[in-house]
C-alpha positions as CSV (number, residue, x, y, z in Angstrom):
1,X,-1.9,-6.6,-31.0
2,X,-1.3,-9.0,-28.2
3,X,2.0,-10.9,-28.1
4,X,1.7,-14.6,-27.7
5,X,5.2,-16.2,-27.0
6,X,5.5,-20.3,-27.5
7,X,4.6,-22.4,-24.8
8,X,7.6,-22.5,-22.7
9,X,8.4,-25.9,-23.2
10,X,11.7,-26.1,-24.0
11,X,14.6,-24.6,-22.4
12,X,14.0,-20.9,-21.3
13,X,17.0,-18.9,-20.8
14,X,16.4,-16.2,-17.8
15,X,18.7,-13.2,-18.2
16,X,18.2,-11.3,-14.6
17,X,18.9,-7.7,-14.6
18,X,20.1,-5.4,-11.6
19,X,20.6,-1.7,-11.1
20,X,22.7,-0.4,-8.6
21,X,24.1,2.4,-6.9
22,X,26.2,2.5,-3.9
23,X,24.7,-1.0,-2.6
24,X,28.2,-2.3,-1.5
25,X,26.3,-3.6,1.7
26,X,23.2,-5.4,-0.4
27,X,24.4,-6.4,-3.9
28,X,26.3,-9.9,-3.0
29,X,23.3,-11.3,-1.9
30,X,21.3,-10.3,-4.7
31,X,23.4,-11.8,-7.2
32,X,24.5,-14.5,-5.2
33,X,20.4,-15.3,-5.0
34,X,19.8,-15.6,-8.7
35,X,23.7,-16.4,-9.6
36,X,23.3,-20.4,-10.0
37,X,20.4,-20.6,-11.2
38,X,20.3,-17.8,-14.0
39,X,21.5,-17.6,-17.2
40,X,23.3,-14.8,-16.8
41,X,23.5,-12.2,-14.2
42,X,23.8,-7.8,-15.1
43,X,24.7,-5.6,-12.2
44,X,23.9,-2.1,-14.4
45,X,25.8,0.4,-11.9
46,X,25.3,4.0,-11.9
47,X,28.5,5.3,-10.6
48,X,29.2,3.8,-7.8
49,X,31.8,4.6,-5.2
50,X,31.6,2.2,-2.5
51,X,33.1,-1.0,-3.9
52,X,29.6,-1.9,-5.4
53,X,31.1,-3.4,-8.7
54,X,33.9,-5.3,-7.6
55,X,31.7,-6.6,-5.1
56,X,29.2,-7.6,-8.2
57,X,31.6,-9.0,-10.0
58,X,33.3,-11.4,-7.4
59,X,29.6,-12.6,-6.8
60,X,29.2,-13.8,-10.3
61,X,27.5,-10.7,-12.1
62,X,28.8,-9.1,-15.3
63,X,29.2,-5.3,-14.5
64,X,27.8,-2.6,-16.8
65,X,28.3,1.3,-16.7
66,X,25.3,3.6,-16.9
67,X,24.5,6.9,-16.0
68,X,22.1,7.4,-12.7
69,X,18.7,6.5,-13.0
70,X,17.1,3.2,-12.6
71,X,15.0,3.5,-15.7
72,X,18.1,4.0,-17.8
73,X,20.5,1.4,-16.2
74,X,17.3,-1.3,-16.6
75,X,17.3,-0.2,-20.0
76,X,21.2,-0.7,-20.2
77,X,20.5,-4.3,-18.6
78,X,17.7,-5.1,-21.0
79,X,19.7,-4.2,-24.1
80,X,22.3,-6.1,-23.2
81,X,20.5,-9.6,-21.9
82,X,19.6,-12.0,-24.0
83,X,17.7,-14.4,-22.4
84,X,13.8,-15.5,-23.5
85,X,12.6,-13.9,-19.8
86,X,13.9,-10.7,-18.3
87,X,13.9,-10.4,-14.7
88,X,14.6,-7.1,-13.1
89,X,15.8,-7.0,-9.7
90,X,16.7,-4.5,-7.0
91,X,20.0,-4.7,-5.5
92,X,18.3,-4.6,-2.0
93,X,16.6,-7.4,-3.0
94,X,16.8,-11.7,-2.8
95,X,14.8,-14.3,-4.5
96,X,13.9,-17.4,-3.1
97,X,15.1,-21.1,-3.8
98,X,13.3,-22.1,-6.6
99,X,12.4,-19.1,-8.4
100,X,13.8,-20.4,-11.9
101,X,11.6,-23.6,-11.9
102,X,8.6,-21.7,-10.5
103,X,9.0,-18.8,-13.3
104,X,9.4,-21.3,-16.1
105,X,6.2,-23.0,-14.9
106,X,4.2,-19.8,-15.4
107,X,5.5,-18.9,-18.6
108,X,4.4,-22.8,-20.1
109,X,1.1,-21.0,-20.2
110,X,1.5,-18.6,-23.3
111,X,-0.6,-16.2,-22.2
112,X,1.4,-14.7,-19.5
113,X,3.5,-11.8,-20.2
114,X,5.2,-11.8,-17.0
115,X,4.8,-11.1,-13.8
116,X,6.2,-10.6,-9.7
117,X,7.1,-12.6,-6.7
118,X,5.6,-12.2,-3.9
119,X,6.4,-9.0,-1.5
120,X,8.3,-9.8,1.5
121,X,10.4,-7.4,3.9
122,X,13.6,-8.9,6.1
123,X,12.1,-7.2,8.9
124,X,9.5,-9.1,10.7
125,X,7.6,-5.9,12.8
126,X,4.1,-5.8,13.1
127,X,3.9,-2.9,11.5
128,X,5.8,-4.1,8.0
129,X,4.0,-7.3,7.8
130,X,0.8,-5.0,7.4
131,X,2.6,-3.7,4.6
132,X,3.2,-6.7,3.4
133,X,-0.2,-7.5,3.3
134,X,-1.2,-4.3,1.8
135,X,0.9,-5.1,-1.2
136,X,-0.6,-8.7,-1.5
137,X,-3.9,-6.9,-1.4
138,X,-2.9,-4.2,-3.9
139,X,-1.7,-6.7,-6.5
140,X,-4.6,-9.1,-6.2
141,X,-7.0,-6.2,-6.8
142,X,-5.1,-4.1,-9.3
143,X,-2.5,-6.0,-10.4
144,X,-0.1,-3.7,-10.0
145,X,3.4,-4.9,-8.5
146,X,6.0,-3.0,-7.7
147,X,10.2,-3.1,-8.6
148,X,10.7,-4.7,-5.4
149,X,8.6,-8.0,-6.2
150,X,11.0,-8.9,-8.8
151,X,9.4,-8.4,-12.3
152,X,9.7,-10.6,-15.3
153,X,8.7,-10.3,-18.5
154,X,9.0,-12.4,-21.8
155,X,11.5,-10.9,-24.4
156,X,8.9,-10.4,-27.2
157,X,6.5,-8.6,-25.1
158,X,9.6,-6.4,-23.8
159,X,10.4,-5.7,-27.9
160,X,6.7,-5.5,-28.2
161,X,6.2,-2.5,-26.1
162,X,9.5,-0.4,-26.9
163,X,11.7,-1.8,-24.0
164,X,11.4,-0.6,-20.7
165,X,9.6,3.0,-20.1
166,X,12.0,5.6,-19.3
167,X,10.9,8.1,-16.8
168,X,12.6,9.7,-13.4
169,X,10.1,7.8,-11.0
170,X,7.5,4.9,-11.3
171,X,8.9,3.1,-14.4
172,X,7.9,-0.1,-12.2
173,X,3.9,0.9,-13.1
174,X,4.6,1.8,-16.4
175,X,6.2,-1.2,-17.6
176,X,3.7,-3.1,-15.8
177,X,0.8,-0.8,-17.2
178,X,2.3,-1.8,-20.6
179,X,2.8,-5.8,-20.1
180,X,-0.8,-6.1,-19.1
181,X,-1.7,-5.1,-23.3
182,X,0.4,-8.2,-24.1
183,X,-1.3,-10.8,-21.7
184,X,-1.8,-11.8,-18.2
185,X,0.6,-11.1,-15.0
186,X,1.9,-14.6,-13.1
187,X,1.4,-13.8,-9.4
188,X,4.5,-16.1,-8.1
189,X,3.8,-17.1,-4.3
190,X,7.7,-17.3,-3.9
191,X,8.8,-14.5,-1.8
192,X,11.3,-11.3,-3.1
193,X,12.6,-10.2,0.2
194,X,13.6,-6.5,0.5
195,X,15.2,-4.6,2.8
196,X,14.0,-3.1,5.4
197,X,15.8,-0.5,5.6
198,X,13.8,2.5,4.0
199,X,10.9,2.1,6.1
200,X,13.0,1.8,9.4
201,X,15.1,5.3,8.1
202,X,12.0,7.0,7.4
203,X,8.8,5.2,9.4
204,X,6.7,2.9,7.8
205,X,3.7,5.0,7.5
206,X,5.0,7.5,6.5
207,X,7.1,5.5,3.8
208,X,3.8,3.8,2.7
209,X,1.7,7.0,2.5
210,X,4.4,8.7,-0.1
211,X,4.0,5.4,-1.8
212,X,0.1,5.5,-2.0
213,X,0.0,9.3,-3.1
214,X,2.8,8.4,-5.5
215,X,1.0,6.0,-7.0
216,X,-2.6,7.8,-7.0
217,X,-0.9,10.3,-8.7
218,X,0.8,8.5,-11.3
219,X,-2.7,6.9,-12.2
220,X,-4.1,10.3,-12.4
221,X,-1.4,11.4,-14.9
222,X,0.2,14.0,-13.1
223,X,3.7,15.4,-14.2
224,X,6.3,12.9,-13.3
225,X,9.1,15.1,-12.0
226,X,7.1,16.7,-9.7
227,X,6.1,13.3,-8.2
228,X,9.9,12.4,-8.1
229,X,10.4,15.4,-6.3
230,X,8.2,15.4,-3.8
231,X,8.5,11.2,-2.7
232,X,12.4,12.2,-2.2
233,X,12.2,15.1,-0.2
């Protein structure tokens, strides 16, 4: 059965949800990007030992305990939210200036489900804005977004579908996977800008390859661990 939420008229209330671990350096500017404008703000932190929650806290988010594992501390975030919209972002991650109004437009039409910002990285290299451009392309064809575009989803669709999919790697593509049953994904032209900092650490091509045989295997099924395993060798 397909959810259909009311047309967004009225008042939405965004609840944004953040998992961290040991992202003393990032997680300031993540809340601080969504702090004034949300509803209310989780940092879900995973055992952290760098100062990451106090730095959370004095940015405006409300700190939860979880054990490790970003599938389980979105899960901790989503429980405890209660706003109409869930939006899960990574602690690496900032949204734009006029997110909040642009989600809330999308969601008047009650047919969306959710959706994802647009895929931006704080490095401007060649190199990553190919990347960027891959993504774009990935989720205009597939309409699959990543955890690092920011997404949203309407609370009933989140009920609807058994809250967010645990699993060790690639929850991002499940919970997407399952939103699409409920209705259409809002491609927000807004940017989510990431850090860099993986692909510089690691190379960008090889950084994007892992990611394209990660996700070729997760559409082919293949045993989930195994996938963890090998993307963080």
């Amino acid at each position: 059965m397909r959810v259909r939420g009311a047309c967004y008229l009225a008042p939405v209330k965004l609840s944004v949800v953040i998992p961290a671990l040991d992202e003393a350096r990032w997680i300031a500017g993540a809340v601080a990007s969504v702090a004034a404008t949300a509803d209310e703000v989780f940092v879900v932190d995973g055992g952290s030992s760098d100062g990451t929650p106090e730095r959370a806290q004095a940015a405006g988010a409300r700190v939860l305990s979880s054990p490790p594992g970003r599938s389980r501390q979105l899960g901790v975030g989503a429980e405890a939210a209660s706003g109409d919209v869930v939006v899960f972002l990574h602690a690496d991650t900032c949204l734009a200036e006029g997110w909040d109004r642009l989600l809330r437009r999308a969601l008047v039409d009650p047919a969306v489900a959710g959706g994802a910002f647009r895929f931006r990285l704080d490095d401007r290299a060649w190199q990553l804005r190919w990347l960027e451009w891959g993504t774009w392309l990935r989720v205009a064809v597939l309409s699959l977004p990543y955890g690092d575009q920011a997404i949203f989803v309407r609370r009933a669709v989140l009920e609807a579908i058994g809250g967010v999919p645990q699993a060790p790697i690639m929850e991002d593509l499940d919970l997407v996977k399952r939103m699409r049953r409920h209705g259409r994904l809002a491609r927000l032209p807004l940017p989510a800008t990431t850090s860099a900092r993986r692909y510089r650490e690691a190379g960008a091509l090889r950084t994007s390859f892992r990611h394209v045989v990660a996700a070729v295997a997760w559409a082919l099924g293949r045993n989930r661990d195994q996938i963890a395993a090998w993307v963080r060798r």
